[in-house]
C-alpha positions as CSV (number, residue, x, y, z in Angstrom):
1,X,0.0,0.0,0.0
2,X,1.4,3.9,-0.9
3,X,0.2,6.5,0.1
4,X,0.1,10.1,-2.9
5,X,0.0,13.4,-1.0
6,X,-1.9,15.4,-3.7
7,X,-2.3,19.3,-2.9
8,X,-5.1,22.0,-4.2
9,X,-4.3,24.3,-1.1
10,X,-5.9,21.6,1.5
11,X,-4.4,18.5,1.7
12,X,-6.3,15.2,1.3
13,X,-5.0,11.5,0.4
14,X,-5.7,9.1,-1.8
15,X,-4.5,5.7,-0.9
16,X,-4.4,2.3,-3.3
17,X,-2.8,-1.2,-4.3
18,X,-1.1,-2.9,-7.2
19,X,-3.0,-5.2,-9.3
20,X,-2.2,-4.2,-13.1
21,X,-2.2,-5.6,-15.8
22,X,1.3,-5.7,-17.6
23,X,1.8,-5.4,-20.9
24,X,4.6,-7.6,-22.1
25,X,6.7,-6.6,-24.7
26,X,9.3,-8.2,-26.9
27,X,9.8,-6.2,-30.0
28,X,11.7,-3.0,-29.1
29,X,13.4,-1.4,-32.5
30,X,12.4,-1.7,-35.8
31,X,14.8,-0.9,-38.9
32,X,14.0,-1.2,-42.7
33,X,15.5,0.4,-44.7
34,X,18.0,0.2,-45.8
35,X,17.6,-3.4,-47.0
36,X,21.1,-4.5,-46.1
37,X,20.2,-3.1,-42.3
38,X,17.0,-4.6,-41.9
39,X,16.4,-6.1,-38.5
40,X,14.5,-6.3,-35.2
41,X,15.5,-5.9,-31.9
42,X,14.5,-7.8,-29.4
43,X,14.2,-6.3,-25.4
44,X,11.6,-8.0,-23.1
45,X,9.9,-5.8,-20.8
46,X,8.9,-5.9,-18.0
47,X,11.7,-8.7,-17.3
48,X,14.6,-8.0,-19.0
49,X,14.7,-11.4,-20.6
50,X,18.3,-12.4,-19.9
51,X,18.4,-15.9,-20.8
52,X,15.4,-16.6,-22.7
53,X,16.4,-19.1,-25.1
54,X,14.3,-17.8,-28.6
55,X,14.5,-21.5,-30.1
56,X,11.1,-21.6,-32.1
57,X,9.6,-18.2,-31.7
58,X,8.9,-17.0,-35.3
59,X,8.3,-13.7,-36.6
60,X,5.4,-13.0,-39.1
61,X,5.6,-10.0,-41.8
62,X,3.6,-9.2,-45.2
63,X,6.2,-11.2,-47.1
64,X,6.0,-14.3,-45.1
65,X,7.3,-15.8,-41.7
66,X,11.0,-16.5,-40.6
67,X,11.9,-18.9,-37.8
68,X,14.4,-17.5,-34.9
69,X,17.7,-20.1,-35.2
70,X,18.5,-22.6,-32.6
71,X,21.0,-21.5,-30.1
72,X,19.6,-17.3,-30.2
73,X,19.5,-16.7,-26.5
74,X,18.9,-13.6,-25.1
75,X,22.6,-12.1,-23.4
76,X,22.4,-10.8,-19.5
77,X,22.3,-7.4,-21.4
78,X,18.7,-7.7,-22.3
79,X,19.0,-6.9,-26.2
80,X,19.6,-9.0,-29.6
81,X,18.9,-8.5,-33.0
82,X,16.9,-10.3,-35.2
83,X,17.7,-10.4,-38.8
84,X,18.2,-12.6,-42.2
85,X,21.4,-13.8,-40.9
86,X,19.6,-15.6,-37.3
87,X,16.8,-16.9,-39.1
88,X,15.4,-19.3,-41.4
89,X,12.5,-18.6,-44.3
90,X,11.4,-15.4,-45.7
91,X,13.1,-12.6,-42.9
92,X,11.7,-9.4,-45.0
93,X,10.3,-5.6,-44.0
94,X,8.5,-3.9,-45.9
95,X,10.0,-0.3,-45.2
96,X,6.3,1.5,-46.6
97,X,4.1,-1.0,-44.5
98,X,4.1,-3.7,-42.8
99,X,2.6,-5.7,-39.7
100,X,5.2,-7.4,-37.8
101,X,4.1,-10.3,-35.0
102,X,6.2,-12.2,-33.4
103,X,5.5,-15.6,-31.9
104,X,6.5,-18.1,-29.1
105,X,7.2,-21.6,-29.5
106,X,4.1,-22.5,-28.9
107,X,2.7,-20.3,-31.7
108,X,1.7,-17.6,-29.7
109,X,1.3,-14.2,-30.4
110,X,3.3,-12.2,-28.2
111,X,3.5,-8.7,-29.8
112,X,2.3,-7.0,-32.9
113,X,3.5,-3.7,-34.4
114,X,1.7,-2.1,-37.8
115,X,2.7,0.8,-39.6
116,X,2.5,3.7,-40.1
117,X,-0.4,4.5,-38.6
118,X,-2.4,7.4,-36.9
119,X,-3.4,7.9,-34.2
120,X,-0.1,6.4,-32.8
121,X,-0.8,3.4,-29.9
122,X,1.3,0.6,-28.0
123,X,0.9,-1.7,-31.1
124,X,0.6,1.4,-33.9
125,X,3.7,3.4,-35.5
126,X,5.1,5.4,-37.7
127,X,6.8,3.9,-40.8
128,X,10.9,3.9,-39.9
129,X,12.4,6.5,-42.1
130,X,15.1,5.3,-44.4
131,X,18.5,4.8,-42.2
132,X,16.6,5.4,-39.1
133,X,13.8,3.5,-37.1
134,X,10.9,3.3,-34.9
135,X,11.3,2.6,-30.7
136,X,9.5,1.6,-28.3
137,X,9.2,3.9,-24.9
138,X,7.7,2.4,-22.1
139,X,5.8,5.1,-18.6
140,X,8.4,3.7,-16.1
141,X,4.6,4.2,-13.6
142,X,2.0,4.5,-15.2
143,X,1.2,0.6,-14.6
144,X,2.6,0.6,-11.5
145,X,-0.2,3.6,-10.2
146,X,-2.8,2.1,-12.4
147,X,-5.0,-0.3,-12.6
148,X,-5.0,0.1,-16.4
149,X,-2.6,-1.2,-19.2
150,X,1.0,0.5,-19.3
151,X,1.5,3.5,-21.8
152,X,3.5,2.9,-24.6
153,X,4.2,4.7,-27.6
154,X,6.5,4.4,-30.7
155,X,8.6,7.3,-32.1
156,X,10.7,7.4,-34.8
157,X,15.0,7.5,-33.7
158,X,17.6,8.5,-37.0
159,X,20.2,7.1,-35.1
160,X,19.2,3.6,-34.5
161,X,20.7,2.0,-31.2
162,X,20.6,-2.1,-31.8
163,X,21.7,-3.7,-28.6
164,X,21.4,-0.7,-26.6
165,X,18.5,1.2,-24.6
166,X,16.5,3.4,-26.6
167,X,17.3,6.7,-26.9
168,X,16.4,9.8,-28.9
169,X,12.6,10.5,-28.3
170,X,11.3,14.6,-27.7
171,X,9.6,15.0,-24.2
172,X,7.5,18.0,-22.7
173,X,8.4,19.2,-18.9
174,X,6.9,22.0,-16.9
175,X,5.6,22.4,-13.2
176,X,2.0,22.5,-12.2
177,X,0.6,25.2,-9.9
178,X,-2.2,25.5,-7.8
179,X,-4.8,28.2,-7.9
180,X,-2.6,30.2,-5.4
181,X,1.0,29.7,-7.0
182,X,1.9,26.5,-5.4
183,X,3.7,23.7,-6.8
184,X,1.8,20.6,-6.9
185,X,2.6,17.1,-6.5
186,X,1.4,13.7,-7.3
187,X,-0.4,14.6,-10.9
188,X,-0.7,13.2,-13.5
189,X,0.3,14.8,-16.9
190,X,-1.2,13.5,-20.1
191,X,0.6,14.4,-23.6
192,X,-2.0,13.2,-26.5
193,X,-1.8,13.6,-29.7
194,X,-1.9,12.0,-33.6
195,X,1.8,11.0,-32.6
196,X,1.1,9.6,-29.4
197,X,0.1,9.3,-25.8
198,X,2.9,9.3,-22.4
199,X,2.3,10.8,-19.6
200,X,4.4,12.7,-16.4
201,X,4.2,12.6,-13.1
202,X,4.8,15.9,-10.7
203,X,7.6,15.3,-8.2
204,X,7.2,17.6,-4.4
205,X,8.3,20.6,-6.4
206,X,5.2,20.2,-9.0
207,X,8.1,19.7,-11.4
208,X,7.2,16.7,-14.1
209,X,8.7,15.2,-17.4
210,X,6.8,13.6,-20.2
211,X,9.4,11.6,-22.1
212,X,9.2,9.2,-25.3
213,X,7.2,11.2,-27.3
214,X,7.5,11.5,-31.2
215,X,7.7,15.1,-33.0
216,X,4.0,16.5,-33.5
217,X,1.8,18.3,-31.9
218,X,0.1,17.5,-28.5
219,X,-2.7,18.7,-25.7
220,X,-2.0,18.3,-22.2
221,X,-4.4,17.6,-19.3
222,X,-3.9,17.4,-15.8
223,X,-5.6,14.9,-13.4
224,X,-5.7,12.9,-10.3
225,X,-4.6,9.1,-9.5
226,X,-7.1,6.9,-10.1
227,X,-9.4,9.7,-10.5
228,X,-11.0,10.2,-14.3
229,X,-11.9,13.6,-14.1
230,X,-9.6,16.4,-15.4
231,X,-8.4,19.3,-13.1
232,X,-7.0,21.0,-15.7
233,X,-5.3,21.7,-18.8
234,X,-2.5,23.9,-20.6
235,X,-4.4,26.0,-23.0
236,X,-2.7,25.8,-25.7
237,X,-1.6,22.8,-28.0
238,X,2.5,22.2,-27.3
239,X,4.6,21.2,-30.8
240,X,7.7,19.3,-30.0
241,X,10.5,18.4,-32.8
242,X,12.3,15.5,-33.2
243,X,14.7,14.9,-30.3
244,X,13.6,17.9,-28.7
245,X,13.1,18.9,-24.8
246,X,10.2,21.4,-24.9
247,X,10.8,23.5,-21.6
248,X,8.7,25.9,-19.6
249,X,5.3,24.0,-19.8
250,X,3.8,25.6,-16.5
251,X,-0.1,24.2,-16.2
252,X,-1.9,26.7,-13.3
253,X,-4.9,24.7,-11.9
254,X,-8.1,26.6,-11.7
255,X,-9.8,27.4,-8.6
256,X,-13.0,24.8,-8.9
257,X,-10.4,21.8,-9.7
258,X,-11.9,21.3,-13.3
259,X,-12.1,22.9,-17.0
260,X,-12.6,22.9,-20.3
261,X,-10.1,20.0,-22.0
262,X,-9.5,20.8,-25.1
263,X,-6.6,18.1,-25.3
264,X,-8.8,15.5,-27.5
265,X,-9.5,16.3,-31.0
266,X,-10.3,13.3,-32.0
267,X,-13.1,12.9,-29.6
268,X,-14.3,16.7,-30.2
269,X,-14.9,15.8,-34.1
270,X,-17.2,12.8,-33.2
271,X,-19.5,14.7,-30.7
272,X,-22.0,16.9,-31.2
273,X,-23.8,18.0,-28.6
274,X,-26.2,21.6,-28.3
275,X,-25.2,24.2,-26.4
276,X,-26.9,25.4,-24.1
277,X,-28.4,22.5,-23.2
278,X,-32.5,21.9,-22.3
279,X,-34.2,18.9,-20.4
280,X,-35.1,17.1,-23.6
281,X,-32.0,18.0,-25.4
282,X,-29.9,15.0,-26.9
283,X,-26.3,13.9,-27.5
284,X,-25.4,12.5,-31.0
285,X,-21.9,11.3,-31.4
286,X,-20.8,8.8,-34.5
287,X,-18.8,6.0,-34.0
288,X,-15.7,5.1,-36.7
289,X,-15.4,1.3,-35.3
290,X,-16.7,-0.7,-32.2
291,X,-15.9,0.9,-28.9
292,X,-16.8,1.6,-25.2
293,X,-18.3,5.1,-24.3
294,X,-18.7,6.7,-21.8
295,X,-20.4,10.2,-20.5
296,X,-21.0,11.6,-17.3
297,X,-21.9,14.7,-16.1
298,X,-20.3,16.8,-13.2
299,X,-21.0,20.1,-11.5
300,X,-18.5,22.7,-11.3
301,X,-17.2,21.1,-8.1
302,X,-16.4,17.9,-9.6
303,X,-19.3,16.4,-8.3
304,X,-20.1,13.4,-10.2
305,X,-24.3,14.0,-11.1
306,X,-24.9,11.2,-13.5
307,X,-23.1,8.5,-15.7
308,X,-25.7,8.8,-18.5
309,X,-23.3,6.2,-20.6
310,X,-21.0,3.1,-20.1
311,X,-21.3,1.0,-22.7
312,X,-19.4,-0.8,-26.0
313,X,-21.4,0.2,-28.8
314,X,-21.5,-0.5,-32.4
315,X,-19.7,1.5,-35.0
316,X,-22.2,3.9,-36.3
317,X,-24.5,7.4,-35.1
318,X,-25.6,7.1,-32.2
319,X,-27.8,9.9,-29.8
320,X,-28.5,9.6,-26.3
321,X,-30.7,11.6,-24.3
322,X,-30.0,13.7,-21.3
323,X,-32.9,13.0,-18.9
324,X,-31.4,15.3,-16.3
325,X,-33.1,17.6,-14.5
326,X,-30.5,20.0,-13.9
327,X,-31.0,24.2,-12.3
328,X,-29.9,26.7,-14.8
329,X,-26.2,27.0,-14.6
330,X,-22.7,25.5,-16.0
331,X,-22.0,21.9,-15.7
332,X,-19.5,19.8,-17.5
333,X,-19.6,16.9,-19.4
334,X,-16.8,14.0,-19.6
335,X,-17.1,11.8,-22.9
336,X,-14.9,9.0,-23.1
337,X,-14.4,6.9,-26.5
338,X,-11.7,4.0,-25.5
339,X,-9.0,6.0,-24.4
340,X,-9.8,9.2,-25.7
341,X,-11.1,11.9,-23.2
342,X,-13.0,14.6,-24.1
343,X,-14.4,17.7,-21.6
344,X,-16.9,19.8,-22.1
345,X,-18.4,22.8,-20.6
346,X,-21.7,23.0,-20.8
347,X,-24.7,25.6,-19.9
348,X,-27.6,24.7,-18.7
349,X,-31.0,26.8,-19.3
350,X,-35.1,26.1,-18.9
């Protein structure tokens, strides 16, 4: 048990266990092009993996499958490479796209990586650039203060590092400040974006990092552990570059401990929702493939009023009602599609 100290002026605690799921992940680095240099790496995480012996795991691409040679054993450093000259059958990457697996001996799949793809995800990347490749960053707690899957997210790295710890990704620091100037601690910092999700967490001095991010454009939003509902949010988008630090990323909470989140474009061009709102009014939001939703509706407090929506639904339009019988007055509105958050402020009127 661990105790986070979290401050908005008052002090209050939040206490909780570890039970997470881990996600397991073998394939680390990608290179393909050039041909001659086309390989994989190979870095188990969460164990480091000395010693596994990869006799029988087999790697599936677009051209075909190639079988990991007897006698490949993963070193006490953690790393190998796969490539043409370890395996047997068709060892091929398809430097435009591809979908790489990789399987056990038992002919399970382990990992999969696609690409290039947008929105970028834990199993989605961008297509390695010729002479460079894509990585793999791992949240060093995300898992560990969640009971949720780990955050991952692949960037792209022009100096490749085979057999080595990853290296080169931009990242986003700042400190977060209560309503009254004071440094915060024990937040959580979300970077989203087409390019990727990470977050940071803020140390005693409200000082926090978001590292392994790709170049592109992202919204940050502020909130607490184990608590889904935004306190805040920088106001403006943040662009990083490729191997760059962006500095200076101060987030000051607001005094009610929640605001508009404008972090989540993707959600925001699905919803449509009136504004001001009435008792009869309705939700409509449209679906681009199968996925859980859901909305809820919270005063200007926080206060949690009403989950009007938690459910997987169909890929389609959908529209929901409000049914709420709310007093004239602001409210806000959390709308969650899979991992995508989206806050609203809404007004309410007779």
């Amino acid at each position: 048990m661990r105790m986070i100290k979290v401050m908005f002026g008052l002090a209050f605690c939040i206490s909780f266990s570890y039970a997470n799921p881990v996600f397991v992940s073998f394939i680390n680095e990608i290179q393909t092009a050039p041909e001659s240099l086309q390989r994989i790496e190979i870095h188990t995480t969460p164990s480091n993996g000395a010693g596994i012996n990869l006799n029988g795991y087999w790697i599936k691409t677009r051209a075909g499958i190639a079988t990991i040679n007897q006698g490949i054993i993963i070193p006490y450093t953690g790393f190998i490479t796969i490539d043409s000259t370890n395996t047997s059958g068709i060892f091929h990457l398809n430097a435009i796209a591809d979908t790489i697996t990789i399987y056990s001996n038992y002919n399970y799949p382990i990992q999969s990586v696609i690409f290039p793809a947008q929105l970028v995800g834990w199993n989605k990347a961008p297509a390695p650039p010729y002479g460079g490749s894509i990585c793999l960053y791992r949240s060093p707690y995300y898992s560990y203060y969640f009971n949720d899957w780990d955050r991952i997210n692949w960037y792209i790295d022009s100096t490749p590092t085979f057999d080595e710890p990853n290296d080169n990704w931009s990242s986003i620091s700042g400190t977060i400040f209560n309503a009254q100037g004071q440094p915060v601690s024990g937040l959580f910092v979300d970077a989203r974006g087409p390019n990727g999700v990470m977050c940071g967490l803020s140390d005693n001095t409200g000082h926090y990092d978001i590292f392994g991010l790709g170049a592109g454009k992202y919204w940050l939003t502020v909130w607490v552990v184990q608590q889904y509902v935004p306190v805040g949010n920088y106001s403006d988008s943040v662009y990083v570059d490729y191997n760059q630090n962006v500095l200076s990323i101060n987030i000051s909470l607001p005094i009610n401990g929640i605001e508009h989140n404008n972090y989540s474009a993707f959600v925001d061009n699905l919803i449509s929702a009136p504004n001001p709102i009435r008792r009869n009014s309705k939700i409509s939001f449209v679906l681009p493939y199968e996925n859980e939703v859901m909305i809820k509706f919270y005063d200007t407090k926080g206060n949690l009023l009403k989950t009007l929506l938690n459910q997987k639904l169909n890929a389609g339009r959908h529209h929901i009602g409000l049914n709420l019988n709310l007093i004239p007055g602001v409210y806000f509105m959390n709308v969650d599609i899979g991992k995508q958050r989206l806050t609203k402020k809404i007004i309410s009127v007779n």
